[in-house]
Structures are given as structure tokens and as C-alpha cells.
Legacy VTK file of the C-alpha trace (Angstrom):
# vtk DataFile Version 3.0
C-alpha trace
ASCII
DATASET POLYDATA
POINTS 179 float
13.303 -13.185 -32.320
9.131 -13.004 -31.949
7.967 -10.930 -29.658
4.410 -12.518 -28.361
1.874 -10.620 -26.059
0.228 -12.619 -23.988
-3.299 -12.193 -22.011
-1.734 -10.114 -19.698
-0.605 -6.530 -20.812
3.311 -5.878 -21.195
4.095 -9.820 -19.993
5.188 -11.100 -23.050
6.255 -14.618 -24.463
9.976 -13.988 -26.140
10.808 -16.838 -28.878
14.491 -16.337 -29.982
15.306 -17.523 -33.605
17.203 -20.735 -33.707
19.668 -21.175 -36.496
20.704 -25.036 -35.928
22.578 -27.156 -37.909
25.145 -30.643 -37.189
27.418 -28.448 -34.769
24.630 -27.353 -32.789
22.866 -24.345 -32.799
23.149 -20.340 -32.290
20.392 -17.735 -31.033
20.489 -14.562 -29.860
19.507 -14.132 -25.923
18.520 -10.261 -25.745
18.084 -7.836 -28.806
17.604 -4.518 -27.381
16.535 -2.861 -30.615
13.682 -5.814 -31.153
12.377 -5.327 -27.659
12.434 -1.483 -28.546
10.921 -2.175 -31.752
8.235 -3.548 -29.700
7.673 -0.737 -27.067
9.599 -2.330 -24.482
12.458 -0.288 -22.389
14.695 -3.257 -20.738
18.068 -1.889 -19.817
19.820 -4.790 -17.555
20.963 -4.472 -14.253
21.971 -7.795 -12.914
21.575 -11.114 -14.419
20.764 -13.878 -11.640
20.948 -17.588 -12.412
19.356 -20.162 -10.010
19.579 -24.226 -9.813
16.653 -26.625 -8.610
17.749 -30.318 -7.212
14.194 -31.441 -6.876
11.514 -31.799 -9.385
8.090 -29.923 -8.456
9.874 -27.225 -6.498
8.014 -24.127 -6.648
10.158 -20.515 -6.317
7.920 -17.474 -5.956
5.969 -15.422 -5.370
8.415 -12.623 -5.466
8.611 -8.911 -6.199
10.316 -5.756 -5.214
7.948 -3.133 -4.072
8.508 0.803 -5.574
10.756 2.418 -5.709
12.891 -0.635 -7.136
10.250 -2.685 -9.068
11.837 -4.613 -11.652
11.225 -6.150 -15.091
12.498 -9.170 -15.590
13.500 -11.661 -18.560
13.672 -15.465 -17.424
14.984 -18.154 -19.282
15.274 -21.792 -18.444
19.017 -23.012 -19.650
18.454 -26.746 -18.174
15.442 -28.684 -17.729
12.056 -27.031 -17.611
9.921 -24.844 -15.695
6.522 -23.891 -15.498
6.822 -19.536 -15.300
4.001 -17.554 -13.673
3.511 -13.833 -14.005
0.862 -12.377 -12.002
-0.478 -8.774 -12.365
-0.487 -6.770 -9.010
-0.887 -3.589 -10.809
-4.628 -2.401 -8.796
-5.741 -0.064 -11.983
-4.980 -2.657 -14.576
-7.826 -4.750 -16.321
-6.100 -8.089 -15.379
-5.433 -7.303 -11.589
-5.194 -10.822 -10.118
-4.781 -12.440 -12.996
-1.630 -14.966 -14.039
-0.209 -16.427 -17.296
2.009 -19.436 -17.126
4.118 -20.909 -19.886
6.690 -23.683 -20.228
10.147 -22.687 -20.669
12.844 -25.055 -21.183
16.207 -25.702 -22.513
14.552 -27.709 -25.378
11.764 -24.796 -26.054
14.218 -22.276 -25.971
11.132 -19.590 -24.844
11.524 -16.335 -22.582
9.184 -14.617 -20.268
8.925 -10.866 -20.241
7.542 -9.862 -16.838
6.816 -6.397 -16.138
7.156 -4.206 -13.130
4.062 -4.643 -11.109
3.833 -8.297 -11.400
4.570 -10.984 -9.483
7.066 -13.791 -10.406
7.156 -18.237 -9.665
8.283 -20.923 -11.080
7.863 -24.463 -10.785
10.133 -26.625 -11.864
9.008 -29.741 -14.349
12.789 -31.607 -14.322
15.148 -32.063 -11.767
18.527 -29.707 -11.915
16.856 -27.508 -13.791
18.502 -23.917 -13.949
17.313 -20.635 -14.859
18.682 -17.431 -15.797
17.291 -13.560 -15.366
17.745 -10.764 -16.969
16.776 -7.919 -14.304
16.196 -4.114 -14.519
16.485 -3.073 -10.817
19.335 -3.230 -8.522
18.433 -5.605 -5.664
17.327 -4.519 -2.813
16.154 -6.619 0.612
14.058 -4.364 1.922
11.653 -3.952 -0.951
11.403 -7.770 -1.604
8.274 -8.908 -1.384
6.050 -12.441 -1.525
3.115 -14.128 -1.854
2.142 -17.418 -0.735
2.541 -19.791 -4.073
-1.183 -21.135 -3.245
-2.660 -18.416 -1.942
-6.500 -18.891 -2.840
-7.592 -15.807 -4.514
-5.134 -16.050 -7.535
-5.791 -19.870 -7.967
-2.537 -20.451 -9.769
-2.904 -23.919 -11.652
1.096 -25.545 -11.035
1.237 -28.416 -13.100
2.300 -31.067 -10.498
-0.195 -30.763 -7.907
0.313 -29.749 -3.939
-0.692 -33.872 -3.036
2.013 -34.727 -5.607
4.464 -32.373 -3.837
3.818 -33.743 -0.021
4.206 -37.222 -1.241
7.624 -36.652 -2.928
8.993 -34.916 0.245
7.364 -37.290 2.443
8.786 -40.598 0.433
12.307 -38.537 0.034
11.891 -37.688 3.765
11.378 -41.306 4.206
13.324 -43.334 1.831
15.762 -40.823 0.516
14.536 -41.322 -2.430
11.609 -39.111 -4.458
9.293 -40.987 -7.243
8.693 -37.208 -8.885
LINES 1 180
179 0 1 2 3 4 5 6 7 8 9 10 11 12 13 14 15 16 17 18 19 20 21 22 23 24 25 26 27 28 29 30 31 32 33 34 35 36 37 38 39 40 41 42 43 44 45 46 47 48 49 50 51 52 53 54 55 56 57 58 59 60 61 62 63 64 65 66 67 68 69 70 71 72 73 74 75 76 77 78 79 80 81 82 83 84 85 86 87 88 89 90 91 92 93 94 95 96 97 98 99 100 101 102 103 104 105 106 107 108 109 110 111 112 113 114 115 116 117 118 119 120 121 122 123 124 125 126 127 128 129 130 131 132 133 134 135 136 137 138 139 140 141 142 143 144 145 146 147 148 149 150 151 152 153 154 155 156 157 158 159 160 161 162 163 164 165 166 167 168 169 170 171 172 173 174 175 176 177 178
């Protein structure tokens, strides 16, 4: 598996190694000793799987506050998403900056975010699922959001807001979304 830094420091792109042939294909999900290899602690916790119905959905903002930050591994098993990792760590060079990157179950692709940032994701398919691998026990009362369009991070999502009120509005409607 490659290990990819991205513009934001300790939020990392993961990109298992696919060994495919006419039964399929095998990868490995989490190599402790690679993420080691790399400087990265990640002992797991919990792992949390979620499933979107509608295309365009956006999940996130979320964090846990200290004592129980988290780091978190997210994969996308079915369909596709659009992950966001934004830095809320004050004394860091990138404070208030994001990095977003496609995962899907074609891609294959993992997101390494880091305690101190923030995590979303919009979803680019319908059903689409998603797994994560977490570091910190869950706990309520240090959960924590931010709005998904809040106007001083200027997160690009890939289906836009007007895109997003139409589908709920002709779902709302008709029953039916064109998304």
C-alpha cells in the first residue's frame, strides 16, 4: 500500500495494492507496520460503517473535541464519495484549510484524517456506503460540527447547493429525484 501526503500535514491519501485477477481481486485494508513505517500511530478503536439513499447528500462537519479527538481512516465500500478533511489545528500552517478526494469502491483510495481536523463527505452515487477506521472511543458530549457551507472554509462539494434544493424539492414533489 502507498502512503501519499497530501497538502495538508498528517491527512494522507492511502492507496492499497490491488492484486486482481478472473476471480476478483484481494487488498489489504490496514497495515499497521506501513502506516508505522510512515510515522503514523493508528491503533483502532471502533470501526463505523454508514449508508447514503440519496445522491448529493452531504455528512459532516464532524469532530470530537479533546480529550477524545480521533484519527480516522475512511473508505468508501459502495459507490463514491467526495471526502473532506479540514485542519482546525489554530498553530498549524494550513489552519482553515481542506483537501478533498474521491473515494470509491472502484478507486479503492483511503483518507487518513488526523486528530484536529474536521471530517464530510458528500456522496457522488446513490447507496453509497462507507466504512471508518477510528482511534477514539465515542463520546456525545465531545462531538462537535460545523456547518457543511459555512463561508470562511469555502469547501468546493462537487454537486452544487442549487443542485441539492432542486433534487429535494422535485423528490419532495414528485417522489422522484433527477440527481
Amino acid at each position: 500500500m502507498k502512503v501519499l501526503k497530501t497538502k495538508i500535514k498528517d491527512v494522507y491519501v492511502i492507496e492499497p495494492n490491488v492484486r486482481g485477477d478472473s476471480r476478483g481481486f484481494f487488498l489489504r485494508v490496514f497495515a499497521k507496520e506501513i502506516l508505522k513505517e510512515n510515522g503514523i500511530n493508528f491503533d483502532i478503536v471502533h470501526i463505523n460503517r454508514s449508508m447514503t439513499v440519496e445522491k448529493g447528500t452531504i455528512r459532516g462537519l464532524h469532530y470530537q473535541s479533546s480529550p477524545r479527538r480521533e484519527d480516522k481512516i475512511v473508505q468508501c465500500l459502495a459507490g463514491a464519495i467526495f471526502d473532506v478533511a479540514l485542519d482546525l489545528r489554530r498553530n498549524s500552517p494550513t489552519f482553515g484549510k481542506w483537501v478533498g478526494e474521491v473515494l470509491s469502491a472502484e478507486n479503492k483510495k483511503m483518507l487518513l484524517i488526523p486528530k484536529g481536523c474536521a471530517h464530510a463527505f458528500q456522496t457522488l452515487e446513490a447507496n453509497t456506503t462507507v466504512e471508518y477506521f477510528v482511534t477514539e472511543y465515542y463520546a456525545p458530549e465531545r462531538e462537535k460540527g460545523i456547518r457543511w457551507n459555512d463561508p470562511f472554509f469555502k469547501i468546493k462539494w462537487p454537486i452544487a447547493k442549487a443542485k441539492l434544493f432542486r433534487a429535494t424539492l422535485l423528490k419532495t414533489l414528485t417522489g422522484k429525484s433527477n440527481l
